[in-house]
HTML snippet that shows the backbone in 3Dmol.js (N, CA, C, O; Angstrom):
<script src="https://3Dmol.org/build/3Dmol-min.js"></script>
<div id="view" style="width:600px;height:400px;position:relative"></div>
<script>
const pdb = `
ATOM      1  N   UNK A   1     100.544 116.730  75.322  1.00  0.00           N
ATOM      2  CA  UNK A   1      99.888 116.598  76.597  1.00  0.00           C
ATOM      3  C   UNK A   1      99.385 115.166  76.782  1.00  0.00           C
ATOM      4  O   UNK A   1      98.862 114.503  75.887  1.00  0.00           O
ATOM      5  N   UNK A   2      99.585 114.786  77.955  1.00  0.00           N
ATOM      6  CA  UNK A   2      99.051 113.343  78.607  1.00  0.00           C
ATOM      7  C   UNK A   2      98.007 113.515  79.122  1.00  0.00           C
ATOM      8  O   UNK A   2      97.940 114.509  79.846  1.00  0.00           O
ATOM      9  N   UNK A   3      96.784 112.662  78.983  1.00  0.00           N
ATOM     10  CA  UNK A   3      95.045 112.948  80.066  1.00  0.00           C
ATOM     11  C   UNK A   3      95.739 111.549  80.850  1.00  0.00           C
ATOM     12  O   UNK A   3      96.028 110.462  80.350  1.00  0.00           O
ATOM     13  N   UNK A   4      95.842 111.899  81.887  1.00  0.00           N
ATOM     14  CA  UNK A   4      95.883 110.944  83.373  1.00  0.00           C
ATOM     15  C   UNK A   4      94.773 110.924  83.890  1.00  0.00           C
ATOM     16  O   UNK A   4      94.170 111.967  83.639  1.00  0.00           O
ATOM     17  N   UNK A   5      94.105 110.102  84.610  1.00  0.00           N
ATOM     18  CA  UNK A   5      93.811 110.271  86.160  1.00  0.00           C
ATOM     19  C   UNK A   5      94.738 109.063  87.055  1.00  0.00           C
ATOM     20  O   UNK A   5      94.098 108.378  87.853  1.00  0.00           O
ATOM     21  N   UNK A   6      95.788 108.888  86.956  1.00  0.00           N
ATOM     22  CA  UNK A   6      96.551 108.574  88.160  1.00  0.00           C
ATOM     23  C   UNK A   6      97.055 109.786  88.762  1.00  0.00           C
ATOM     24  O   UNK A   6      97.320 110.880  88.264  1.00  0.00           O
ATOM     25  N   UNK A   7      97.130 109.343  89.957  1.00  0.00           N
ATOM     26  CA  UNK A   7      98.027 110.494  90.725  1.00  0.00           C
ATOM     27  C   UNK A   7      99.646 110.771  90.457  1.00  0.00           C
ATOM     28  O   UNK A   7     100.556 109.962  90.638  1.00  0.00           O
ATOM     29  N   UNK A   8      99.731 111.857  90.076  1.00  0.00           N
ATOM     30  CA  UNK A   8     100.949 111.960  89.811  1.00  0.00           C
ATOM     31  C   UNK A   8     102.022 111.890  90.879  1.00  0.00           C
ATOM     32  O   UNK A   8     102.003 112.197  92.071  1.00  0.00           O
ATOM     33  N   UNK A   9     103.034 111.356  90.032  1.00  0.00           N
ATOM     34  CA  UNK A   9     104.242 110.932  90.982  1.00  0.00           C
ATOM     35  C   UNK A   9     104.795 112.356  91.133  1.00  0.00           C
ATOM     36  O   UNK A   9     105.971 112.064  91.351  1.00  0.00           O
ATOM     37  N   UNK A  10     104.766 113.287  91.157  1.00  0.00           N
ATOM     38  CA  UNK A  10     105.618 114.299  91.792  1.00  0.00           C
ATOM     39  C   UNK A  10     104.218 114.761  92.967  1.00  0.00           C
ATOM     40  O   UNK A  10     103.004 114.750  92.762  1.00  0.00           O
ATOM     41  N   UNK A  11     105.031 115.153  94.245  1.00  0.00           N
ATOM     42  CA  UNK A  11     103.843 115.626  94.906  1.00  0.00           C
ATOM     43  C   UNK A  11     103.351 117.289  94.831  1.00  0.00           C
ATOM     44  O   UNK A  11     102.306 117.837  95.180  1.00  0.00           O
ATOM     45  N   UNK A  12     104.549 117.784  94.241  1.00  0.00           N
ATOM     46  CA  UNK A  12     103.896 119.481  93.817  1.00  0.00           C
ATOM     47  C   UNK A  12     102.878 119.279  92.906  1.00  0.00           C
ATOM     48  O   UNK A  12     101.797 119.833  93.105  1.00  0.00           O
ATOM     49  N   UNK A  13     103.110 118.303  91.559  1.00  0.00           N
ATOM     50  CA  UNK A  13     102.110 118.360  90.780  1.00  0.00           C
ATOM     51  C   UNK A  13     100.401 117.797  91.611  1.00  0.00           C
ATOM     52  O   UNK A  13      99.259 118.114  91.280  1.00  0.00           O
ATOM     53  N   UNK A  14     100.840 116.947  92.670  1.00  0.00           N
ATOM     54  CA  UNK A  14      99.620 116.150  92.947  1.00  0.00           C
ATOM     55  C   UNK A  14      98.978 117.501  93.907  1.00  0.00           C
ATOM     56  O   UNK A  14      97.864 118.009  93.771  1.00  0.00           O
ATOM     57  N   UNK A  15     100.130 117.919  94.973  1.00  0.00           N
ATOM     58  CA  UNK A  15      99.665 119.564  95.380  1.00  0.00           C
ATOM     59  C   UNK A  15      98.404 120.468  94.735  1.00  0.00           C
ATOM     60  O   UNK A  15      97.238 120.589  95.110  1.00  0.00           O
ATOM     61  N   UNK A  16      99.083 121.005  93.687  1.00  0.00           N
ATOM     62  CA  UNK A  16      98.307 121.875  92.269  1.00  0.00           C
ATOM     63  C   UNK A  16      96.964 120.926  91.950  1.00  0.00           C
ATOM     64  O   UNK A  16      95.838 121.416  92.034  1.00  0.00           O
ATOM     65  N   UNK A  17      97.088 120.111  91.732  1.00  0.00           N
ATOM     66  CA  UNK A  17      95.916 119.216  91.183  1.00  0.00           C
ATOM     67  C   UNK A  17      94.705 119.272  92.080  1.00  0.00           C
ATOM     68  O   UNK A  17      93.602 119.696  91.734  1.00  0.00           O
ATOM     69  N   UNK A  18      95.078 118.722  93.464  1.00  0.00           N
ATOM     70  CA  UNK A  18      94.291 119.188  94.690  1.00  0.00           C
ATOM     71  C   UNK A  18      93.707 119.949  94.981  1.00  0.00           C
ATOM     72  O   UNK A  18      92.572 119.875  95.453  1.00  0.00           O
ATOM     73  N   UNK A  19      94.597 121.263  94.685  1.00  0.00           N
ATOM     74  CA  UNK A  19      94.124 122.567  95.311  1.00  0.00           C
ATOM     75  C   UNK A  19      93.735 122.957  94.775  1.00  0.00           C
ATOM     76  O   UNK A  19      93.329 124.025  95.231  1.00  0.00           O
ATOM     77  N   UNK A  20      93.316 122.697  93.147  1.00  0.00           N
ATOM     78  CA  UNK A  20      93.053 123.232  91.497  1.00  0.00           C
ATOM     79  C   UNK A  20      91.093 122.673  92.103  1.00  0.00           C
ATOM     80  O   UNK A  20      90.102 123.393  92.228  1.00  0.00           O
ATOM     81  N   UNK A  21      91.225 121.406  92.299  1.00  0.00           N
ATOM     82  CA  UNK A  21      89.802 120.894  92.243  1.00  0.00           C
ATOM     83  C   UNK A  21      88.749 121.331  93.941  1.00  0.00           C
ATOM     84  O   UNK A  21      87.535 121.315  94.142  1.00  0.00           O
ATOM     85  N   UNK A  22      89.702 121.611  94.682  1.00  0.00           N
ATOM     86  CA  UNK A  22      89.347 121.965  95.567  1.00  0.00           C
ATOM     87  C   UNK A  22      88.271 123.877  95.711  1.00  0.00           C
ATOM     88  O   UNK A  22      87.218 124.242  96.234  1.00  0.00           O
ATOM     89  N   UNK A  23      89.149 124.395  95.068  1.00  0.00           N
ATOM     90  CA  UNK A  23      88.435 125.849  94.246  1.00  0.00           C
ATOM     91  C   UNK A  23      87.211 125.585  93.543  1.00  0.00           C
ATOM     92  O   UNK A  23      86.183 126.256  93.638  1.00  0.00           O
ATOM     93  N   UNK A  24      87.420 124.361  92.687  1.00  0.00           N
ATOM     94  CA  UNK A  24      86.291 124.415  92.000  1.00  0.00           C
ATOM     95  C   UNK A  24      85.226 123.601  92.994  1.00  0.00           C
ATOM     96  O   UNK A  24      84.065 123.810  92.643  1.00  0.00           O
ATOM     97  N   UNK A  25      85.332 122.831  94.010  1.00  0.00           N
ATOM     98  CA  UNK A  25      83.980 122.561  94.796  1.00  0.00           C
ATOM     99  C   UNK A  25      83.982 123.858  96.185  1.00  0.00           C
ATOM    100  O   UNK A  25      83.178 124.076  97.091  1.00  0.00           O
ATOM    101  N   UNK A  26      85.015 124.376  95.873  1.00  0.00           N
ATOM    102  CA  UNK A  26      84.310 125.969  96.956  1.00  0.00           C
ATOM    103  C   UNK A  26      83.380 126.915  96.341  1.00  0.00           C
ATOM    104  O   UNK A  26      82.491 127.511  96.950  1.00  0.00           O
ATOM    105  N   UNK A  27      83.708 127.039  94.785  1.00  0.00           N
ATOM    106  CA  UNK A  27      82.799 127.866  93.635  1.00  0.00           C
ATOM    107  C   UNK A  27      81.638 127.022  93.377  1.00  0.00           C
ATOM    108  O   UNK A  27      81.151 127.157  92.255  1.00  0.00           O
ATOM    109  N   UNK A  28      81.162 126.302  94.046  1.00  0.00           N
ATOM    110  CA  UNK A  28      79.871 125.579  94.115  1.00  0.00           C
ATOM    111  C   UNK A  28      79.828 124.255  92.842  1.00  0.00           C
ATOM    112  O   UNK A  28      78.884 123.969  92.105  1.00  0.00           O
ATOM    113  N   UNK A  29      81.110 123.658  92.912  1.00  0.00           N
ATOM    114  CA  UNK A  29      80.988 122.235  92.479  1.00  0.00           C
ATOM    115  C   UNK A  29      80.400 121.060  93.127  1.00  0.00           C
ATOM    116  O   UNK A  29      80.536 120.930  94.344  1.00  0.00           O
ATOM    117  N   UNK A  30      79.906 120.388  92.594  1.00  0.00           N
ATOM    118  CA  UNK A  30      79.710 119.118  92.708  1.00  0.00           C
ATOM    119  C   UNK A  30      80.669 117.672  93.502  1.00  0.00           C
ATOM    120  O   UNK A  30      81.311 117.067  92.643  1.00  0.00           O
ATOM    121  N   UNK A  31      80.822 117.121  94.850  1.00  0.00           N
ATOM    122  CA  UNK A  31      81.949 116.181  94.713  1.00  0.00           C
ATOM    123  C   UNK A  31      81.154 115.132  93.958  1.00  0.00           C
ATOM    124  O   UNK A  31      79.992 115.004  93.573  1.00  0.00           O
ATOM    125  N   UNK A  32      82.305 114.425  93.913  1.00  0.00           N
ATOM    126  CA  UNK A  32      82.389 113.367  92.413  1.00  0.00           C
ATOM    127  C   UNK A  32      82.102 112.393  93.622  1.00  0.00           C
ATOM    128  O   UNK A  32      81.264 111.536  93.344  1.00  0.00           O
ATOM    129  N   UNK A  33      82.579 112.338  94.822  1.00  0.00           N
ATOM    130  CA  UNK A  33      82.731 111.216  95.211  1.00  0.00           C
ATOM    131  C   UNK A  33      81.274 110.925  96.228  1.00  0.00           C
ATOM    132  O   UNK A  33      80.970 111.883  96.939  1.00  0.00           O
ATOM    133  N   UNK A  34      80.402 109.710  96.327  1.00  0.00           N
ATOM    134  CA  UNK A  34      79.067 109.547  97.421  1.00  0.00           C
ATOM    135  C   UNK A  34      79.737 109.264  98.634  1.00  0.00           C
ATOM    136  O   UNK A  34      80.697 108.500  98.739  1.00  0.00           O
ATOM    137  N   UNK A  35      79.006 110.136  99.880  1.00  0.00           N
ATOM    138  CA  UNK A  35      79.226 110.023 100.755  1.00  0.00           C
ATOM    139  C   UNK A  35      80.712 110.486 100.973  1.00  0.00           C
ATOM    140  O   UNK A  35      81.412 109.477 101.053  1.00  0.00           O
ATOM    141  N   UNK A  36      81.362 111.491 101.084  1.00  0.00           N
ATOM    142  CA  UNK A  36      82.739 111.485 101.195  1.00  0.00           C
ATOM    143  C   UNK A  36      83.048 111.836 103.160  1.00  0.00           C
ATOM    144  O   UNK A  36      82.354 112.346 104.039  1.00  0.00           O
ATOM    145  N   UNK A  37      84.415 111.248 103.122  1.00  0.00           N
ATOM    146  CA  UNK A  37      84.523 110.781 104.562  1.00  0.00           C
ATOM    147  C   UNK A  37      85.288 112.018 105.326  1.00  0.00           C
ATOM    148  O   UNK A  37      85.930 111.988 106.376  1.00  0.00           O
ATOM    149  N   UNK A  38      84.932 113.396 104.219  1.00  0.00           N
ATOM    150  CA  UNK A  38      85.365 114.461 105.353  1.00  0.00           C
ATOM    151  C   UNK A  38      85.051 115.393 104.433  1.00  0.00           C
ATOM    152  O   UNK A  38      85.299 115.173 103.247  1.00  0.00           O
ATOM    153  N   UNK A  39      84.222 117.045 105.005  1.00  0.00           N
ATOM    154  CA  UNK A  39      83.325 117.845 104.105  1.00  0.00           C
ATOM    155  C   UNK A  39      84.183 118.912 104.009  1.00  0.00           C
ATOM    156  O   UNK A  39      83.723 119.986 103.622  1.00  0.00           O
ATOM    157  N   UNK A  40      85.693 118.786 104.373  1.00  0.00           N
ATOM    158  CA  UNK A  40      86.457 119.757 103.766  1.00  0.00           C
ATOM    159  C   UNK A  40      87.075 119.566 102.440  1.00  0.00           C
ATOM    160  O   UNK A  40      87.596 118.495 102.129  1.00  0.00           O
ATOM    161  N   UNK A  41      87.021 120.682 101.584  1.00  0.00           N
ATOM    162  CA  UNK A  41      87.029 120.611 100.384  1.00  0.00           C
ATOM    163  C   UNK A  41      87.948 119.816  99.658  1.00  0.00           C
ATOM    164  O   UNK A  41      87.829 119.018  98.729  1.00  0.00           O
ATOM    165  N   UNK A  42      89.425 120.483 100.700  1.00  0.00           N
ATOM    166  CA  UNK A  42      91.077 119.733 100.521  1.00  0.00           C
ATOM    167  C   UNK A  42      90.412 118.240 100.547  1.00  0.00           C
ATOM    168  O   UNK A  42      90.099 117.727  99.473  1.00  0.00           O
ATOM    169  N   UNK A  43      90.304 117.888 101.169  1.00  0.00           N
ATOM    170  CA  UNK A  43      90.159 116.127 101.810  1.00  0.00           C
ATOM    171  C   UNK A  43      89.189 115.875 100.673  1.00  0.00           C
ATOM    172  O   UNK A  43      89.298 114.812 100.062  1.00  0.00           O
ATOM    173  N   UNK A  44      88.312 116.688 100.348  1.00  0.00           N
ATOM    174  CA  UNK A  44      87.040 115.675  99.612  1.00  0.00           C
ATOM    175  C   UNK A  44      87.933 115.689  97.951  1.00  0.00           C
ATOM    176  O   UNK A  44      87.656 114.782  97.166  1.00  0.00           O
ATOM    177  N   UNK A  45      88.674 116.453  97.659  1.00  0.00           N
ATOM    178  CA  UNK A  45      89.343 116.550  96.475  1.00  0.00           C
ATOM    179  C   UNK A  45      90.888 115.667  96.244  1.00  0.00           C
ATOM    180  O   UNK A  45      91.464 115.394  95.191  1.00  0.00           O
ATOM    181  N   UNK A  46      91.200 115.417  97.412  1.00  0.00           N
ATOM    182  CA  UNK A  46      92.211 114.083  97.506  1.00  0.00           C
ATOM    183  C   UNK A  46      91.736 113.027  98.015  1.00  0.00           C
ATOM    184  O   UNK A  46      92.587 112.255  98.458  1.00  0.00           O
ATOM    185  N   UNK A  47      90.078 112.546  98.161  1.00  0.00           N
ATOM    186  CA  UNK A  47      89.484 111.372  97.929  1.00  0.00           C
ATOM    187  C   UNK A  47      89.506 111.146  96.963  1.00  0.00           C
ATOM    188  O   UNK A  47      89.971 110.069  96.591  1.00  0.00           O
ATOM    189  N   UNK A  48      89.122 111.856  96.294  1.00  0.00           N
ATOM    190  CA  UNK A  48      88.343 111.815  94.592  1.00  0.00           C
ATOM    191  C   UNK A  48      89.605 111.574  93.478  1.00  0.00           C
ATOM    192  O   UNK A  48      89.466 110.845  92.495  1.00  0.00           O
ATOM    193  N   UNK A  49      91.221 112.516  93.886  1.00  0.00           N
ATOM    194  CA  UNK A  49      92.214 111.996  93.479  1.00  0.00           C
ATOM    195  C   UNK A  49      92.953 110.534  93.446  1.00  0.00           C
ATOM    196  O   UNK A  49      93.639 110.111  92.515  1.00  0.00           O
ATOM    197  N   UNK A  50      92.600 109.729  94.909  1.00  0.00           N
ATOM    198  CA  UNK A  50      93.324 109.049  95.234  1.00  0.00           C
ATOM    199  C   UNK A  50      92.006 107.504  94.652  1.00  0.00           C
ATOM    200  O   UNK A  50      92.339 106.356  94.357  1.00  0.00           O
ATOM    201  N   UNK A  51      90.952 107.937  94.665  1.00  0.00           N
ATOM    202  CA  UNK A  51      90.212 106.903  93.967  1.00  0.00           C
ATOM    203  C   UNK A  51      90.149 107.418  92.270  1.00  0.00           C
ATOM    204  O   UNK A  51      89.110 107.257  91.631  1.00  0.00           O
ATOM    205  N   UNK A  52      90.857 107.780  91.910  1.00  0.00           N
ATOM    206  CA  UNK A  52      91.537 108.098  89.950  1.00  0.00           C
ATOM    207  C   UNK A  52      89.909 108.780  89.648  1.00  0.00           C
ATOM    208  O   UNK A  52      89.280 108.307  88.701  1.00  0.00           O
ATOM    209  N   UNK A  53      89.425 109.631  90.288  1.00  0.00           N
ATOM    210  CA  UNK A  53      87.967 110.427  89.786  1.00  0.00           C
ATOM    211  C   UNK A  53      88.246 111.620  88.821  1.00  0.00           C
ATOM    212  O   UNK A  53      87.532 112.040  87.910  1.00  0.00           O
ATOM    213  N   UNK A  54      89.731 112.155  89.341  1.00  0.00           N
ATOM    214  CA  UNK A  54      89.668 112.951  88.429  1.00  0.00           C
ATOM    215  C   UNK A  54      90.677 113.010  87.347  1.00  0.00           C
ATOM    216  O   UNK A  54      91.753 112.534  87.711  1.00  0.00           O
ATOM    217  N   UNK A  55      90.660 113.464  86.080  1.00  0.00           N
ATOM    218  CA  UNK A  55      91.106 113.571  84.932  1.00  0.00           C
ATOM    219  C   UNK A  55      91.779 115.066  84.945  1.00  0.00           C
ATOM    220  O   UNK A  55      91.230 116.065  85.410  1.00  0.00           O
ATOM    221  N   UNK A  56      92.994 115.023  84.380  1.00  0.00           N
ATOM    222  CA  UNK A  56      93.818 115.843  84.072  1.00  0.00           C
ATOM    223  C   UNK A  56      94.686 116.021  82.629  1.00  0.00           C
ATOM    224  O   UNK A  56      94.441 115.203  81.741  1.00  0.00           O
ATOM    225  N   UNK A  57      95.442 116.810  82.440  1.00  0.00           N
ATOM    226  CA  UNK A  57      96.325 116.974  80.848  1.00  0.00           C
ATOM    227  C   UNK A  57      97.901 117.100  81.866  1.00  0.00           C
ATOM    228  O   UNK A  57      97.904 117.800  82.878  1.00  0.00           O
ATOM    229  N   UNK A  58      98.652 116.640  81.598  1.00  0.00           N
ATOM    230  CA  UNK A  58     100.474 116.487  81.973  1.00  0.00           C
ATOM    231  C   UNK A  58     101.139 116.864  81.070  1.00  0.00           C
ATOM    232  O   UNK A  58     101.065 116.043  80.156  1.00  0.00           O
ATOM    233  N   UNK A  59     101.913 117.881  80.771  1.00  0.00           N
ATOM    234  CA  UNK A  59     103.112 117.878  79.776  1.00  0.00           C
ATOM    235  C   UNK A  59     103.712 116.205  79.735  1.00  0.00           C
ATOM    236  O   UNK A  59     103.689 115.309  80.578  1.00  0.00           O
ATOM    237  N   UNK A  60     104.074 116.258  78.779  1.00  0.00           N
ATOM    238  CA  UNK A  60     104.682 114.803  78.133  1.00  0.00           C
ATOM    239  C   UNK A  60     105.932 115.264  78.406  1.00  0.00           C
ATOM    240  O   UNK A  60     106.426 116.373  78.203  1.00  0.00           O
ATOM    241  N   UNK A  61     106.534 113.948  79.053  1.00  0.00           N
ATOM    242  CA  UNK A  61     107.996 114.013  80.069  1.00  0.00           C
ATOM    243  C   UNK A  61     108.829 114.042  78.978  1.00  0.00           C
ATOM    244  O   UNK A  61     108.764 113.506  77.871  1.00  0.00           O
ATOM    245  N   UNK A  62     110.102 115.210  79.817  1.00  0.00           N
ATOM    246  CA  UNK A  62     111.297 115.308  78.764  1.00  0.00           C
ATOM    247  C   UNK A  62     112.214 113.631  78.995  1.00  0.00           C
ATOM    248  O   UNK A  62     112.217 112.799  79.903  1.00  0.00           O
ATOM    249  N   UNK A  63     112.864 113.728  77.748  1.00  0.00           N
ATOM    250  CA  UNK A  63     113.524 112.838  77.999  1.00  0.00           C
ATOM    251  C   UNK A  63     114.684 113.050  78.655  1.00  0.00           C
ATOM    252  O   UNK A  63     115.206 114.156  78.519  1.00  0.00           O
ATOM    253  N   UNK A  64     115.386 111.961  79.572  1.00  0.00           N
ATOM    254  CA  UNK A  64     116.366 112.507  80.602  1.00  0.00           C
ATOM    255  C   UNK A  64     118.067 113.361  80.157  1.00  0.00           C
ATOM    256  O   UNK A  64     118.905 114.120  80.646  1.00  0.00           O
ATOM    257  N   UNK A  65     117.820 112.706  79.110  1.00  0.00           N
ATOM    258  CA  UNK A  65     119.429 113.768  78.154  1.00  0.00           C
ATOM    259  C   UNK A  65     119.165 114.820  78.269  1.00  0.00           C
ATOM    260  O   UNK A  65     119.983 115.491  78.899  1.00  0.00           O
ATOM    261  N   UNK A  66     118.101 115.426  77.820  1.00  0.00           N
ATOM    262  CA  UNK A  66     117.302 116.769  77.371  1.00  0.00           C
ATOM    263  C   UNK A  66     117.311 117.678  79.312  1.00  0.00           C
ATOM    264  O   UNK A  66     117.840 118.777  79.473  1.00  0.00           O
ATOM    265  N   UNK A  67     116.692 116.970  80.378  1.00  0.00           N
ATOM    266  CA  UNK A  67     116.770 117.214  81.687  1.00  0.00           C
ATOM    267  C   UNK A  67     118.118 117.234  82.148  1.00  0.00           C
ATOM    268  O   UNK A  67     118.178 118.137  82.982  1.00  0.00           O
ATOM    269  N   UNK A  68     119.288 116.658  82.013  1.00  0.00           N
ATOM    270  CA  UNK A  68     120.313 116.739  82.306  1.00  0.00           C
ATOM    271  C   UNK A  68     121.258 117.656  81.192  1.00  0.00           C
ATOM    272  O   UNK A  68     122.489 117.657  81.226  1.00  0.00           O
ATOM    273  N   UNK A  69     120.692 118.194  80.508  1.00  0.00           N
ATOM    274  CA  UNK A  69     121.780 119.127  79.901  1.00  0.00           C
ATOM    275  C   UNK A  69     120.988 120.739  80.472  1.00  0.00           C
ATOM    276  O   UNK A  69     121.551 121.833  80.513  1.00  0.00           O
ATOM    277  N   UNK A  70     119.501 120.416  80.876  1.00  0.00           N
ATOM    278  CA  UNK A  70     119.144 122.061  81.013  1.00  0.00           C
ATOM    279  C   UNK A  70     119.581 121.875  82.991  1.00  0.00           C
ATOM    280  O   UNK A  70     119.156 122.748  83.747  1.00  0.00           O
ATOM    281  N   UNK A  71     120.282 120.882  83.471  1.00  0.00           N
ATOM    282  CA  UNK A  71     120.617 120.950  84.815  1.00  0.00           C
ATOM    283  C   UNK A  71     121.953 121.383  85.220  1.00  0.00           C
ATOM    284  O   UNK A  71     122.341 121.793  86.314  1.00  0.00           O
ATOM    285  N   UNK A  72     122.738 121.168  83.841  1.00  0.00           N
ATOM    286  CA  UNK A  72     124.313 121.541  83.722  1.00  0.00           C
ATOM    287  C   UNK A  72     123.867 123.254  83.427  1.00  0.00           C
ATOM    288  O   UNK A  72     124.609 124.136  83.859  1.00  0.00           O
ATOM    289  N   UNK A  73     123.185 123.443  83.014  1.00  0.00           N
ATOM    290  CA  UNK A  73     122.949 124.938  82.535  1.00  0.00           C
ATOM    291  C   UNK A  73     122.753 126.034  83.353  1.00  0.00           C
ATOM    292  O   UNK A  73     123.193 127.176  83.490  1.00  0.00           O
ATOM    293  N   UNK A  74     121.929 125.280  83.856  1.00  0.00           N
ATOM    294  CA  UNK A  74     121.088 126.533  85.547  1.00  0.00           C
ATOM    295  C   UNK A  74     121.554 126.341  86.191  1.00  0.00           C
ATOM    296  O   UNK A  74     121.344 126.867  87.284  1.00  0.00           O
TER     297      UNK A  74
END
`;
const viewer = $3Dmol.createViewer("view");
viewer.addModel(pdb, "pdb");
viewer.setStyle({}, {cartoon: {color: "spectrum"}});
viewer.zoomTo();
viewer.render();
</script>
């Protein structure tokens, strides 16, 4: 596993990430970010993404041989 806080380059993963931190300030979290520039949860949780606030774990990328033989497969 990789700890990031860049935003990930795939946008499903950046999707999940969003909507992951967004739950947790509807369950009565904390935003990370002062003053945030819109009090919906989505938006206040892709501020906080897009200024690297939050920390995550990434599977560690296959290498592309390994991706191109399970693409011949499926």
């Amino acid at each position: 596993m990789v700890v990031s806080n860049e935003p990930p380059d795939s946008k499903f993963a950046y999707v999940v990430l969003v909507a992951r931190r967004a739950r947790q300030l509807m369950a009565g979290g904390r935003p990370m970010v002062d003053n945030p520039k819109n009090h919906k949860y989505t938006r206040v949780a892709e501020e906080e993404m897009q200024k690297k606030m939050l920390e995550f774990e990434l599977p560690e990328s296959m290498d592309s041989s390994d991706e191109d033989a399970k693409r011949k497969k499926g």
